[in-house]
PALUM-494147 format. One line per 3 residues: number of its first residue (from 1); their letters; for each residue x, y, z of C-alpha. Coordinates in steps of 0.2 Angstrom, whole numbers, plus 5000, padded with zeros to 4 digits. Example, Ala and Ser with C-alpha at 12.3 -4.5 7.8 and 13.67 -1.06 7.14 Angstrom:
<nodes>
1 = AS = 5062,4978,5039 ~ 5068,4995,5036
</nodes>
This chain:
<nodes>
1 = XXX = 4881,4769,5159 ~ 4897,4772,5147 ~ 4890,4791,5145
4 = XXX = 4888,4792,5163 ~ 4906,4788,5167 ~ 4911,4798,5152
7 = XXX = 4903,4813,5160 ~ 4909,4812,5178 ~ 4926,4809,5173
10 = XXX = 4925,4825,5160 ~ 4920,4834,5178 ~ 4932,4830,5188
13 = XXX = 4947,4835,5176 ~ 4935,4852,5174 ~ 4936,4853,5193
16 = XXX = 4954,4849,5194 ~ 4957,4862,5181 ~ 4947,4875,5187
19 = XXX = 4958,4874,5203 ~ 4975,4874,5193 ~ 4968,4891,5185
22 = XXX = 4967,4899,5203 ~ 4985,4893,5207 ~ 4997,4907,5207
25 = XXX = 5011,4900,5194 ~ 5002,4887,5183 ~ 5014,4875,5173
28 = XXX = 5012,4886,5156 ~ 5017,4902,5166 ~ 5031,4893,5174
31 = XXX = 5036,4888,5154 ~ 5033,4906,5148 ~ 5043,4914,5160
34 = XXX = 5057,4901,5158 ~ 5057,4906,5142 ~ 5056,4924,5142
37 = XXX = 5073,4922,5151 ~ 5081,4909,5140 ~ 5085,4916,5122
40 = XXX = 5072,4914,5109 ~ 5071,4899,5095 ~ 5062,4896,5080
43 = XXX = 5050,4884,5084 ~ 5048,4878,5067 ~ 5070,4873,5069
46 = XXX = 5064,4860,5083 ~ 5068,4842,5073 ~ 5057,4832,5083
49 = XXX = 5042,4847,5079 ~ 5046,4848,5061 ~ 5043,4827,5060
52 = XXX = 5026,4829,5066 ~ 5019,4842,5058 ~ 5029,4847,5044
55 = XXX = 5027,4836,5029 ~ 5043,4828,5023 ~ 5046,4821,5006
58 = XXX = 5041,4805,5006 ~ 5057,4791,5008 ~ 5060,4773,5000
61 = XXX = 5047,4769,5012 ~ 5038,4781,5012 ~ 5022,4783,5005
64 = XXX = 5008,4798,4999 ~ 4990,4805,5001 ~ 4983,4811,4985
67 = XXX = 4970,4824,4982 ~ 4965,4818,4965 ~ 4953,4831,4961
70 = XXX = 4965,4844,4963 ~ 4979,4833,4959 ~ 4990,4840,4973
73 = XXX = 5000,4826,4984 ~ 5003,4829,5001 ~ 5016,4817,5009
76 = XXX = 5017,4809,5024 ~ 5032,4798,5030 ~ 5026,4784,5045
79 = XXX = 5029,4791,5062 ~ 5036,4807,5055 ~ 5018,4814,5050
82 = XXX = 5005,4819,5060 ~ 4997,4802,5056 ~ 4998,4787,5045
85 = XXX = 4990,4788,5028 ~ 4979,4772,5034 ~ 4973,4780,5051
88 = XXX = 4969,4796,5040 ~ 4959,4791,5026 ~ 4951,4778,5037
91 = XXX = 4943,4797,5047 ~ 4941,4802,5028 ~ 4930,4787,5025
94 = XXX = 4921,4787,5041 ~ 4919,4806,5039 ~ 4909,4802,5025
97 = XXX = 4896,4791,5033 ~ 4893,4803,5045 ~ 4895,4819,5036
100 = XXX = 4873,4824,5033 ~ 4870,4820,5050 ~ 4884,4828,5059
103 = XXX = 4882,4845,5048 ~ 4863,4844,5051 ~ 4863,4839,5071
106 = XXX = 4876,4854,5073 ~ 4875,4857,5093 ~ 4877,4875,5099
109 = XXX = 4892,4878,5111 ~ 4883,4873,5129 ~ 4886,4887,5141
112 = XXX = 4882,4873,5157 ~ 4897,4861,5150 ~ 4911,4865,5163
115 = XXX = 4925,4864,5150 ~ 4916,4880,5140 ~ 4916,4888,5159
118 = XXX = 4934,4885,5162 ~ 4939,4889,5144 ~ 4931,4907,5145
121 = XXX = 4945,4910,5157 ~ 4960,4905,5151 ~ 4972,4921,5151
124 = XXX = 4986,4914,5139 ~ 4985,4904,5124 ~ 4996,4888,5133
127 = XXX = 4980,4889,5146 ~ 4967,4884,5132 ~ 4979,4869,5128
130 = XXX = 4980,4864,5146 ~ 4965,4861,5147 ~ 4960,4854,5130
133 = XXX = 4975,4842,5136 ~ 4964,4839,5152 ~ 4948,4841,5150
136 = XXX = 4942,4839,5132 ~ 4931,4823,5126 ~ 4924,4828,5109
139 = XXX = 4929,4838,5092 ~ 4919,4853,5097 ~ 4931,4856,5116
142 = XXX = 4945,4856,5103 ~ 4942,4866,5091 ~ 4935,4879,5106
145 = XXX = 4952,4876,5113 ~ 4963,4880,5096 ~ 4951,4896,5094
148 = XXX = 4952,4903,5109 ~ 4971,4899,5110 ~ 4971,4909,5093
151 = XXX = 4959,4925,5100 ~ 4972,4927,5118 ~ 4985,4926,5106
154 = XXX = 4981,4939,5093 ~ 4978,4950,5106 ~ 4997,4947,5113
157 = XXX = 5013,4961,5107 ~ 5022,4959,5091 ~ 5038,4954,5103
160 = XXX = 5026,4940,5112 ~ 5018,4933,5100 ~ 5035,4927,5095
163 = XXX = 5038,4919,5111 ~ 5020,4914,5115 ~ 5020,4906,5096
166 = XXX = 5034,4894,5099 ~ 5028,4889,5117 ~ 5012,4885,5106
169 = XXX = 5019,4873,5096 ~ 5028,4864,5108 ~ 5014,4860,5119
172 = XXX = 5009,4840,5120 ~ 4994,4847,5119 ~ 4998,4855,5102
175 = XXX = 5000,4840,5094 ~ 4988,4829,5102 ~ 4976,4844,5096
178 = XXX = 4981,4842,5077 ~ 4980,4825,5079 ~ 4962,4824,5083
181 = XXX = 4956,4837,5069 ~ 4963,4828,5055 ~ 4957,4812,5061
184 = XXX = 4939,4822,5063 ~ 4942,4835,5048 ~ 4925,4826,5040
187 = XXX = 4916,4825,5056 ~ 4917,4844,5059 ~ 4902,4857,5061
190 = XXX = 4904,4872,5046 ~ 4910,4885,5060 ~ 4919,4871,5070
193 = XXX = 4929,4867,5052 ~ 4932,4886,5046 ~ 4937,4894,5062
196 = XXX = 4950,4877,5065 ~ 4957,4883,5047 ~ 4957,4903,5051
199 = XXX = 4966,4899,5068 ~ 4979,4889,5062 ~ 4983,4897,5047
202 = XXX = 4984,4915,5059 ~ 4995,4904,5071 ~ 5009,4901,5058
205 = XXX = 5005,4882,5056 ~ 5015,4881,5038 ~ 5001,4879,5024
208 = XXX = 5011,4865,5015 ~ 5007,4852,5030 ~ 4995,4837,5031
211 = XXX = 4982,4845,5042 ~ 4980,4860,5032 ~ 4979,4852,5016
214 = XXX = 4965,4840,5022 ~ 4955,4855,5030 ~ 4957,4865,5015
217 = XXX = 4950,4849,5005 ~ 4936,4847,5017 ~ 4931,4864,5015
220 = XXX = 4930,4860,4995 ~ 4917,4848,4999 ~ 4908,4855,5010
223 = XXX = 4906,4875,5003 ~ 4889,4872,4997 ~ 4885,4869,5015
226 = XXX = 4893,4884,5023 ~ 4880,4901,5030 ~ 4886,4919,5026
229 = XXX = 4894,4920,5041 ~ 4908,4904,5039 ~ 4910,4911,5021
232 = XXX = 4916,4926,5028 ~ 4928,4919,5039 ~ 4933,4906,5026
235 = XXX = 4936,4922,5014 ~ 4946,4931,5027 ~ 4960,4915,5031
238 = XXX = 4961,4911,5010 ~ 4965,4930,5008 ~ 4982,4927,5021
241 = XXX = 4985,4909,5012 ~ 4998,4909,4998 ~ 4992,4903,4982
244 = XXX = 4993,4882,4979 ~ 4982,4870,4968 ~ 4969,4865,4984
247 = XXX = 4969,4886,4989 ~ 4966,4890,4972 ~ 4953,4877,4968
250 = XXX = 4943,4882,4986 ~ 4946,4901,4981 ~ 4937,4895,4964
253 = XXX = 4923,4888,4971 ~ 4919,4901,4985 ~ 4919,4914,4970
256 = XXX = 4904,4905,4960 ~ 4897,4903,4978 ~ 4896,4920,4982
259 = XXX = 4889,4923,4963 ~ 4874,4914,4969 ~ 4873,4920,4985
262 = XXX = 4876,4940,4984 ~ 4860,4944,4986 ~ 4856,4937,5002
265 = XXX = 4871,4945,5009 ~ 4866,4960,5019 ~ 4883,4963,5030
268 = XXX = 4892,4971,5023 ~ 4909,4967,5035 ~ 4906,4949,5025
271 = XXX = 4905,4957,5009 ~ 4921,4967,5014 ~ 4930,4949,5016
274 = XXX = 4923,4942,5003 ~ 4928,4956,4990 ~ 4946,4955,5000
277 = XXX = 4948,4937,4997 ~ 4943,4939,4979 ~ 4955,4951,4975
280 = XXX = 4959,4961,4961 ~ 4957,4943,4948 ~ 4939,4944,4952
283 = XXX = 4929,4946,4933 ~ 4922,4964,4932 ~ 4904,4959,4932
286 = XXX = 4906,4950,4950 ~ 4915,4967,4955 ~ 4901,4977,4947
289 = XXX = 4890,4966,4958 ~ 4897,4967,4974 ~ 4898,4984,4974
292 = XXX = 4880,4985,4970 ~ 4877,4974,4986 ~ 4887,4985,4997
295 = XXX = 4878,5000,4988 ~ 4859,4992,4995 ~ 4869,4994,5014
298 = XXX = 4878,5009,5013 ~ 4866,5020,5023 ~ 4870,5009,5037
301 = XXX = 4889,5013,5035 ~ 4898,5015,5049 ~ 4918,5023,5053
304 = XXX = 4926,5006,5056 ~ 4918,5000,5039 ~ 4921,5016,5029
307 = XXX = 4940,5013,5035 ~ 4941,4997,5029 ~ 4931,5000,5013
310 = XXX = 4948,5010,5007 ~ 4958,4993,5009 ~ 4945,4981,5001
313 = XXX = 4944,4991,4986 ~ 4965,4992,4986 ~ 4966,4974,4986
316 = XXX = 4952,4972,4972 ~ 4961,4988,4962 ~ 4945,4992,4958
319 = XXX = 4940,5011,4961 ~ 4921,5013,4964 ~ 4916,5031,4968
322 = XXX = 4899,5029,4973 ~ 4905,5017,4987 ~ 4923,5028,4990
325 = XXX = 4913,5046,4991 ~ 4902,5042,5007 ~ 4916,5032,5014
328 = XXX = 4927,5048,5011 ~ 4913,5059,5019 ~ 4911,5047,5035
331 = XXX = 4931,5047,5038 ~ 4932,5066,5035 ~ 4919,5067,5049
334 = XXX = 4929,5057,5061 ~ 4947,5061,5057 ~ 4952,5062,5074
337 = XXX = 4946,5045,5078 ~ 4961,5038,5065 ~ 4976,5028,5069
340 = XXX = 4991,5036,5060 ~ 4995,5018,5055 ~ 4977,5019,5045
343 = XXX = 4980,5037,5037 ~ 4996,5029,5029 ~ 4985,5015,5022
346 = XXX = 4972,5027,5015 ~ 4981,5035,5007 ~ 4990,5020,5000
349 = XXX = 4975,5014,4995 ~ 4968,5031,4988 ~ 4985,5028,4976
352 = XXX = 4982,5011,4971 ~ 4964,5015,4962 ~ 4967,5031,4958
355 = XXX = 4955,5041,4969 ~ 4959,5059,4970 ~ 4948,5065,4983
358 = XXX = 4957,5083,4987 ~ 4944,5086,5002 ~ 4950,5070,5009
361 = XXX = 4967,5073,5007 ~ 4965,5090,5013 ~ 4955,5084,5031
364 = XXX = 4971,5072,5034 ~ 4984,5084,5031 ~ 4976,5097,5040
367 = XXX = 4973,5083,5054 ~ 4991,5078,5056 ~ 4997,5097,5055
370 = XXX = 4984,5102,5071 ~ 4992,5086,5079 ~ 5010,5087,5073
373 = XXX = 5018,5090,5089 ~ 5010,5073,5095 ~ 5020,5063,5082
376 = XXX = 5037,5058,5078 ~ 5047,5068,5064 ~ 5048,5049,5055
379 = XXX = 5031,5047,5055 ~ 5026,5063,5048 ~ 5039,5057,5035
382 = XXX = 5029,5043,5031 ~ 5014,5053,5027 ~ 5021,5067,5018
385 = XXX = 5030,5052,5005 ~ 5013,5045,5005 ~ 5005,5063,4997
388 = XXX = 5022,5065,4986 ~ 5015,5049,4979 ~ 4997,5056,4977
391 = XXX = 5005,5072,4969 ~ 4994,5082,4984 ~ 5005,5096,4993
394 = XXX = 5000,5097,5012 ~ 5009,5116,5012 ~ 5007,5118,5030
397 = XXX = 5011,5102,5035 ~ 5028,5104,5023 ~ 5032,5122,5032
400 = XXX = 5030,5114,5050 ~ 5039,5097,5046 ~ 5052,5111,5037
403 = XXX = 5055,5121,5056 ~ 5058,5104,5065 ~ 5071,5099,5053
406 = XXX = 5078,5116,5056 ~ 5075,5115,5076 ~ 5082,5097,5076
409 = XXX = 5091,5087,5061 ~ 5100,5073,5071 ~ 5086,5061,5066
412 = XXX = 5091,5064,5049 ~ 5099,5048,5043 ~ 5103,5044,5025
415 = XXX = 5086,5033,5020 ~ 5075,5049,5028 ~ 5087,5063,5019
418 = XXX = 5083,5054,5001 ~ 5063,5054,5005 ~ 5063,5072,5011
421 = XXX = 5073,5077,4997 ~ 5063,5067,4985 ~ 5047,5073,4994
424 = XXX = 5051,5093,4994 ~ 5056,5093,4974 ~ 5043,5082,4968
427 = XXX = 5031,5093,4975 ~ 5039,5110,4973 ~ 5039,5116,4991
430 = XXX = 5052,5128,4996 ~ 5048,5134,5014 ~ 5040,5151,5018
433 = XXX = 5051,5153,5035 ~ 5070,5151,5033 ~ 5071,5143,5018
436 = XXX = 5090,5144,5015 ~ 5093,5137,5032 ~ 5083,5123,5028
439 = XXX = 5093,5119,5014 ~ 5108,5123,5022 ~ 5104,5111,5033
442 = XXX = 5098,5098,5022 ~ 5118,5101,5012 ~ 5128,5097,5028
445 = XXX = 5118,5081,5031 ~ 5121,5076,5013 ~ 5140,5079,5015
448 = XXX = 5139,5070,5032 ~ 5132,5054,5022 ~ 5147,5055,5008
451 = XXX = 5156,5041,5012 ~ 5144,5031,5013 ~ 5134,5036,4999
454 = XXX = 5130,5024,4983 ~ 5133,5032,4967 ~ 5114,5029,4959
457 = XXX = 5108,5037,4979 ~ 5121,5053,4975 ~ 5113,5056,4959
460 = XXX = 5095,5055,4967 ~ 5100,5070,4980 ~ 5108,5082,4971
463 = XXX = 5096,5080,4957 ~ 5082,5083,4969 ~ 5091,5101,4976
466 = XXX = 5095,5102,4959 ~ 5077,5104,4953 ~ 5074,5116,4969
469 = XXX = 5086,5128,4962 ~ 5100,5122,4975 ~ 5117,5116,4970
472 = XXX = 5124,5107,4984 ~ 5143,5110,4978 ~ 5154,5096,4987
475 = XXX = 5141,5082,4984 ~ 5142,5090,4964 ~ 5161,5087,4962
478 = XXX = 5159,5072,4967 ~ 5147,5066,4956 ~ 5154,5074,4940
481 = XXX = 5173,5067,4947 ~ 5164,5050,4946 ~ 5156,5053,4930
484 = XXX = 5172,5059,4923 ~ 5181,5045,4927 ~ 5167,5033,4922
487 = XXX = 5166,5027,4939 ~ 5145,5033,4939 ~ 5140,5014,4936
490 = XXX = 5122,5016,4936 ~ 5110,4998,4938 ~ 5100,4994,4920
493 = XXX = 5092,5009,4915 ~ 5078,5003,4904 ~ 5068,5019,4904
496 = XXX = 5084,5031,4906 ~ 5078,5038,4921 ~ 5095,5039,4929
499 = XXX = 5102,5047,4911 ~ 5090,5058,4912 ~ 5092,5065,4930
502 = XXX = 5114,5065,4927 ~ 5107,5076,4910 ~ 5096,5089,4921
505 = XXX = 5111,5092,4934 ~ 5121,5097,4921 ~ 5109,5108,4913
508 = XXX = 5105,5115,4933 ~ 5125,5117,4936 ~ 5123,5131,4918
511 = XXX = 5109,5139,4920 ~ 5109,5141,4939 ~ 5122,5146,4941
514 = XXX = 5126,5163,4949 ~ 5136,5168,4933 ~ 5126,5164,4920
517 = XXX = 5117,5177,4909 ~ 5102,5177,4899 ~ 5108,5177,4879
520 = XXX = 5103,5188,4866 ~ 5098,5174,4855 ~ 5091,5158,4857
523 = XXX = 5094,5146,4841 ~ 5076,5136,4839 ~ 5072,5125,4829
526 = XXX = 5053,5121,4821 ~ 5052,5103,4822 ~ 5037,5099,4813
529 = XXX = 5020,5108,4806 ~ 5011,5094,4814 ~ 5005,5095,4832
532 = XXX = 5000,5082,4842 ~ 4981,5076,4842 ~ 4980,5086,4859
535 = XXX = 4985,5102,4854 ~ 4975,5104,4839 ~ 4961,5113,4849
538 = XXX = 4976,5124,4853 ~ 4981,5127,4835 ~ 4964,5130,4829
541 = XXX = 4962,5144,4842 ~ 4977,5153,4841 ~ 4976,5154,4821
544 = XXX = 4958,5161,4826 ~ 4964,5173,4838 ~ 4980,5179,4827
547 = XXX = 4973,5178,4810 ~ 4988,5168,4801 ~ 4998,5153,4808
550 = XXX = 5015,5164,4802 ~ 5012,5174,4819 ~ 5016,5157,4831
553 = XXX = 5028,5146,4830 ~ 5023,5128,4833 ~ 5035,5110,4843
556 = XXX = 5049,5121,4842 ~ 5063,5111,4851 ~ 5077,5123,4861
559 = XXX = 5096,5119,4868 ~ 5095,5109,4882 ~ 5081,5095,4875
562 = XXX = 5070,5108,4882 ~ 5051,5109,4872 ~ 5039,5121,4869
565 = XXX = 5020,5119,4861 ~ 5020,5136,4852 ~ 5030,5151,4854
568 = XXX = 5021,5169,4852 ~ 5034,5185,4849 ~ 5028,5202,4854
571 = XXX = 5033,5221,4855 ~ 5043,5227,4868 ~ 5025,5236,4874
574 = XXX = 5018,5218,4874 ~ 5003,5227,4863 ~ 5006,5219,4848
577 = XXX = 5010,5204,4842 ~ 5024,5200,4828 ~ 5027,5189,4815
580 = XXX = 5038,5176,4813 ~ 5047,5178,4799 ~ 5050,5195,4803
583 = XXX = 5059,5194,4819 ~ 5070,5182,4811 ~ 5076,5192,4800
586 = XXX = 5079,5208,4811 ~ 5083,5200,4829 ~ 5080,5213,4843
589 = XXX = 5083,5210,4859 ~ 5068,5222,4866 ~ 5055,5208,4858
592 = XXX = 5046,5197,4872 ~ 5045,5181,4867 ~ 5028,5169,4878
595 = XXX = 5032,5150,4878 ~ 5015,5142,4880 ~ 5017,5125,4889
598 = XXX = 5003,5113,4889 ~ 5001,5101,4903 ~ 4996,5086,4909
601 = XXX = 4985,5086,4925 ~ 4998,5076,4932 ~ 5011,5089,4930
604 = XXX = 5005,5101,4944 ~ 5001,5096,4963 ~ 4983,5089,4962
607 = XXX = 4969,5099,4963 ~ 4980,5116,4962 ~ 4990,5126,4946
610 = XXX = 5005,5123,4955 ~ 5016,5115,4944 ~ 5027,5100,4952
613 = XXX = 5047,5100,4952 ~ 5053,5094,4933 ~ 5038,5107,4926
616 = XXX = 5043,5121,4939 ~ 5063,5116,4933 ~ 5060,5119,4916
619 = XXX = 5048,5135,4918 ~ 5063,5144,4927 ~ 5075,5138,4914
622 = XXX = 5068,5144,4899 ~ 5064,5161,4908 ~ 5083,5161,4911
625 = XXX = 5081,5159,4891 ~ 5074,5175,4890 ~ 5053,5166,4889
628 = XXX = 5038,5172,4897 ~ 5033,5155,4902 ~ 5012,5152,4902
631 = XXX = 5008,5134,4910 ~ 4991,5128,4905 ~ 4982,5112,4912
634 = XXX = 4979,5103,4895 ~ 4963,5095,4903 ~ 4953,5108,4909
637 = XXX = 4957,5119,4888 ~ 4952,5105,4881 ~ 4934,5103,4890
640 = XXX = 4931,5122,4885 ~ 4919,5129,4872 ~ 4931,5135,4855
643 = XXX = 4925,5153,4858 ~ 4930,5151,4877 ~ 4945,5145,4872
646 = XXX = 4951,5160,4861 ~ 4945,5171,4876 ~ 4958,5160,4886
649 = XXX = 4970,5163,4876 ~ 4970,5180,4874 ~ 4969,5183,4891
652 = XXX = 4986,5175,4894 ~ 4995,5185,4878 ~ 4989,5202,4886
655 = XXX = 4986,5199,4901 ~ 5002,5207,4915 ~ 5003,5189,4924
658 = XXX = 5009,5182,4907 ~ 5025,5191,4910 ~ 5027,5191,4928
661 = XXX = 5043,5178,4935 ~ 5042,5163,4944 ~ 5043,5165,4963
664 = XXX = 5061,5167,4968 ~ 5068,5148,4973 ~ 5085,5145,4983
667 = XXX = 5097,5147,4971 ~ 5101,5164,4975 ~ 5111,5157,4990
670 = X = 5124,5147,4980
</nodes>
């Protein structure tokens, strides 16, 4: 009879609710736009908010719940916490009792229950609380309310989400809503409990309160309980939680869960969560075995997956190229489907484990050139600092982005003048079209930002035209007037990075400079006999190719800290090569002298022989020297055959490109 009255009353509020929903301005809209008018306010600032979910340090009287497992107190403070201590391990106990039989009788969501009709069309988030204020009678109409209030609200702005956030949180409802899960916290279904967590946590409930806490704690006990499915989401709420004693301890558990369990996990959007949630602290061997389980699914890949494959392995650092190379492949194939937001990310990710995919790099750079005239000149700044950061050069891209600085510089404000600089002499790009006008241009913005120009910012852009050949003069004087005065107070310089860029300006003000001419002689000095490990093969196939070691020198060290490997003098026919000893003795200008450089990989924009700006620097700066400069990928020497190599070699001592210049930079326009 109880039941019966219990039911009709649960249909009448339904029915009254259902009618509310068809009038025109319903009490939440009346509230929201009340508030959209009035000026925003933190939610978490209201006092008498912060008393009833915020736990408070407990007082004289207060007292403390304690997590004795995970030795964690969590405090609550009488009619300041969402409950007593007493009324909530009271639930705690009876939650126990009942726990077998609730988690086996689970009940699936009854489509005929009016509340579940009424809830499916709510419009805002404060519409799922009226009516859980209204209408709701068991666990399962609240934690369907708090969901649903989490799904209308994610879907919401950035701007109203702030608003609809603090309308959240001062709803009755709100409260009486938490109230009733921690009471029912043990009571909870597996999805009821997980998704509670997920939605709270997403809402910005602070994770340090009572409720939280005890869900989190629930969720310890009950993990061996939890399908695939819950793991997932319980893997994808720990993954946004900040790190604390109960988080870690749950995170701990669902690892060694998942160890068991990775076998029967054939989604792999779960297995993305999972490997997200474990992170980059996850022991190798579980890596190694997650990725064999995405492997066993990876024909059924699809785009939104192969996206958000790039971002997993990010957050686990962990670079798997079988899973990376068909997820490349699908994205390349539906590059046009991309947000630009997700192209930044990518490539982001692509930095953090080190994948070097050039035909990937390639597709987006050619994708965002084809599109360029859709996007905004900041955001093509966003990508172009993302390739600097992968050493890849988008040359087209650089040329376009180069004619819309020229067509239109206004946008160029000081943070994106320092990123343009940074990204054109990294990467060693000077413009096919105009070149000196887009230098010109990038000068008078730099002058424009003067005043308000820190010292350490100063040193970074004329450093970066510096490298490009370009001295911008004003901005030079002012740097060297500071630095004469010892008014250049650089931050801690642990790796001299800011010595080293004040050295290379003043080595580009000498040897760029209109007036200076190449000397007749060049004082060396032959460090060492010894080479590096790395240049051994080197050595051994230059002494094979010219007979005697007195025909190279070998680390010779020139004016200006500048380096070469070994240094090869020949006749002014460049037939013959010459020994050491003898041009020493008899210095003649007409002898060629070749400066082999042998680089790192990293040194030249991937996948190219382009060497990047500190390389390209020093190549036009010991030609000034009077050097035929021959740059060499150390890599790809090493991984040739010793007769190979001497073939190389010898190509590059005869050959006419050993004694061709470098491409003519900016400099000439000082």
């Amino acid at each position: 009879m109880n039941n019966k009255i219990s039911y009709l009353l649960n249909t009448v509020r339904c029915v009254h609710r259902y009618s509310s929903v068809l009038t025109p301005k319903s009490s939440a809209t009346t509230r929201k736009h009340i508030l959209w008018i009035g000026r925003y306010r933190d939610p978490l600032g209201n006092v008498n908010f912060r008393k009833l979910l915020l736990n408070i340090l407990p007082s004289l009287h207060g007292s403390s719940l304690r997590f004795v497992s995970q030795k964690t107190d969590v405090y609550s403070t009488g009619a300041e916490a969402l409950v007593s201590e007493k009324a909530s391990q009271s639930s705690l106990e009876v939650g126990k009792l009942d726990d077998a039989g609730s988690f086996k009788a689970k009940r699936a969501v009854d489509h005929s229950d009016p509340f579940f009709t009424s809830l499916q069309k709510c419009s805002c988030p404060c519409d799922a609380l009226d009516l859980a204020a209204e209408a709701a009678v068991s666990i399962k109409h609240y934690t369907n309310a708090l969901t649903m209030a989490w799904r209308l609200y994610k879907n919401l702005s950035e701007e109203q989400q702030r608003y609809e956030r603090q309308l959240i949180f001062e709803h009755p409802a709100f409260v009486k809503l938490c109230q009733q899960l921690l009471r029912d916290a043990r009571r909870m279904t597996r999805g009821d409990l997980v998704f509670s967590l997920h939605a709270l946590v997403n809402l910005g409930v602070p994770q340090n309160t009572l409720l939280l806490q005890t869900l989190v704690r629930v969720c310890q006990e009950k993990l061996n309980q939890l399908d695939n499915r819950c793991i997932s989401v319980l893997a994808t709420t720990l993954a946004g939680m900040d790190k604390d004693k109960n988080v870690s301890a749950l995170q701990a558990g669902l690892q060694l869960l998942v160890e068991q369990r990775i076998s029967s996990i054939r989604d792999i959007f779960i297995l993305q969560n999972v490997m997200k949630c474990l992170g980059k602290d996850a022991p190798v061997f579980l890596k190694k075995k997650l990725e064999m389980a995405v492997l066993r699914e990876i024909d059924g890949l699809t785009f939104p997956n192969a996206l958000r494959m790039f971002l997993v392995l990010a957050a686990m650092n962990y670079c798997s190229l079988p899973i990376l190379n068909p997820c490349s492949k699908k994205i390349q194939e539906n590059v046009h489907d991309v947000p630009f937001r997700q192209l930044i990310l990518i490539l982001e990710a692509c930095h953090t484990v080190q994948y070097h995919n050039v035909k990937l790099f390639s597709a987006l750079a050619d994708y965002v050139h084809s599109t360029a005239y859709l996007w905004d000149k900041r955001q093509i700044i966003l990508f172009l600092s993302a390739c600097e950061t992968l050493g890849f050069q988008p040359t087209e891209l650089l040329d376009i982005f180069a004619e819309k600085v020229t067509e239109d510089p206004d946008f160029l404000n000081l943070k994106n003048l320092l990123t343009v600089l940074r990204v054109y002499s990294r990467l060693n790009h000077v413009p096919r079209v105009q070149k000196h006008l887009f230098f010109e241009i990038l000068h008078s913005c730099l002058n424009k930002c003067l005043p308000q120009i820190s010292n350490i910012e100063l040193l970074k852009a004329v450093y970066s035209l510096g490298i490009l050949g370009y001295l911008p003069q004003r901005a030079l004087d002012e740097l060297l007037q500071k630095d004469s005065k010892d008014e250049l107070v650089l931050p801690d310089d642990p790796k001299e990075q800011n010595t080293m860029m004040l050295r290379c300006v003043k080595t580009c003000m000498e040897l760029d400079s209109p007036s200076f001419t190449k000397p007749a002689f060049v004082p060396t000095e032959n460090m060492s006999s010894l080479v590096s490990i790395n240049l051994r093969k080197a050595q051994e196939a230059l002494i094979q190719l010219l007979g005697d070691e007195n025909m190279f020198l070998q680390n010779v060290h020139l004016p200006y800290k500048y380096h070469i490997d070994f240094e090869i003098r020949m006749d002014s026919d460049r037939k013959k090569v010459l020994p050491i000893t003898a041009t020493d003795d008899h210095p003649d200008s007409r002898v060629q002298r070749l400066a082999f450089l042998f680089a790192p990989v990293s040194a030249f924009c991937l996948g190219t022989t382009h060497p990047q700006g500190k390389l390209a620097m020093k190549k036009r700066h010991l030609n000034k020297l009077g050097y035929h400069v021959i740059l060499i990928q150390n890599k790809k020497f090493q991984e040739m055959k010793n007769e190979d190599a001497v073939e190389f070699l010898k190509r590059k001592i005869y050959s006419e490109d050993a004694f061709s210049f470098p491409e003519a930079t900016v400099q000439n326009n000082n």
